[in-house]
N, C-alpha and C positions, 0 to 999 in steps of 0.2 A: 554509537552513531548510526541512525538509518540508513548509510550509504554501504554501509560494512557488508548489510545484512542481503543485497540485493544480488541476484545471481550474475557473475560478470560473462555466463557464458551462451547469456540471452541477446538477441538480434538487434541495435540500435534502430530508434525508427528514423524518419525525415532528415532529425537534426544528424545524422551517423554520429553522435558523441557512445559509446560504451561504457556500461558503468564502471571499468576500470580507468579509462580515461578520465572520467569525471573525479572515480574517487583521489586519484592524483591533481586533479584542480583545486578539491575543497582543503586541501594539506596546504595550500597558503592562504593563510588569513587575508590577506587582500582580495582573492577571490571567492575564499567564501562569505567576506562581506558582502562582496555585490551578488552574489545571491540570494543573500538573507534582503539583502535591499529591495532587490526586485520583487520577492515572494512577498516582501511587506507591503511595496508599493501597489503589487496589484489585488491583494486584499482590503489595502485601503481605500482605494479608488473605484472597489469594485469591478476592478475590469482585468478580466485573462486576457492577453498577448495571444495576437491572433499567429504568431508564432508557434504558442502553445496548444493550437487549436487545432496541427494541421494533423493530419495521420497519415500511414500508408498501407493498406488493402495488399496482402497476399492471397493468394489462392494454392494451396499445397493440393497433391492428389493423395489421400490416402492409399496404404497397402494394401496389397493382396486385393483389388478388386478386380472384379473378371472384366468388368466395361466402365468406361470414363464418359458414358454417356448422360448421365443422372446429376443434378446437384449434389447429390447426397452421395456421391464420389468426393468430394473435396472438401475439404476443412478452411475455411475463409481465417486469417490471421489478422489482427490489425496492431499496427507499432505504431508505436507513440513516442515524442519527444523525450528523450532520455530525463533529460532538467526538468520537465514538465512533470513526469512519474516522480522526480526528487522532492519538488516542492509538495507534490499532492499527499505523497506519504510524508513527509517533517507536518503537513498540517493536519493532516489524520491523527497523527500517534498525539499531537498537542489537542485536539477537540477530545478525544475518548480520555487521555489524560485530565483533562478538566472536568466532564462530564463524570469520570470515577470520585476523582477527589470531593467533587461538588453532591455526589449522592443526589445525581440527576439519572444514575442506570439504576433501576429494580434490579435486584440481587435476584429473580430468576429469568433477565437479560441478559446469559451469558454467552449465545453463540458470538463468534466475530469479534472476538474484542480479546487484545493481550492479555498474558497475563490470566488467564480462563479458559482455559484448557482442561482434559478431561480430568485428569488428575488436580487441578485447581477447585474444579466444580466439585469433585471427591472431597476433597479436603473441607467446601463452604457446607456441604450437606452431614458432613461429619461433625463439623462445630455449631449447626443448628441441630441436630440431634445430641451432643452431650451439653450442650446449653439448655437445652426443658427437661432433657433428664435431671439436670441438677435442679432443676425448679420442680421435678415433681411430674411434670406433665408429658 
């Protein structure tokens, strides 16, 4: 499950939900339906929940610098709705999952996509090479 995979010891944004809090939610089937419901609903209707829209802007100062006078002393952070990160990755890993299966990615499209990792890309370039050695070419 996607929620497994998310670090739980990352900063909650706006909504303060944690993704250990959350993944304790999705463990009753009652509330992970109303989530599936929701993520379906506003896929259907075309319209993100202006809930989902909100963010919150830190500003961190970086190490070891000699003055805090400079932008580029600070590292700007922006958090986002914990549920909102749930839904966008459950509909990510579903689009690249159809787009694989559908043989809608060019096989040398493989940065960013599961599944395709260096040692994956090894392996496709391995079996394109003793696939025309066996043909000869």
């Amino acid at each position: 499950m996607t929620i497994n995979k998310c670090n739980n010891s990352s900063a909650p944004g706006p909504d303060r939900i944690s993704w250990k809090h959350l993944e304790w939610v999705v463990k009753n089937n009652k509330c992970l339906e109303i989530i599936v419901n929701i993520a379906n609903a506003c896929i259907n209707l075309g319209h993100w929940l202006l809930n989902f829209k909100v963010s919150l802007s830190i500003i961190i100062p970086k190490p070891n610098k000699v003055a805090y006078d400079s932008p580029k002393s600070f590292c700007p952070i922006v958090l986002l709705n914990t549920m909102r990160k749930l839904i966008e990755k459950v509909i990510s890993k579903q689009i690249q999952y159809h787009l694989i299966t559908n043989n809608f990615i060019h096989p040398n499209q493989l940065r960013g996509l599961k599944q395709w990792s260096t040692t994956d890309t090894d392996l496709f370039l391995t079996h394109l090479i003793w696939s025309r050695w066996v043909k000869n070419l």
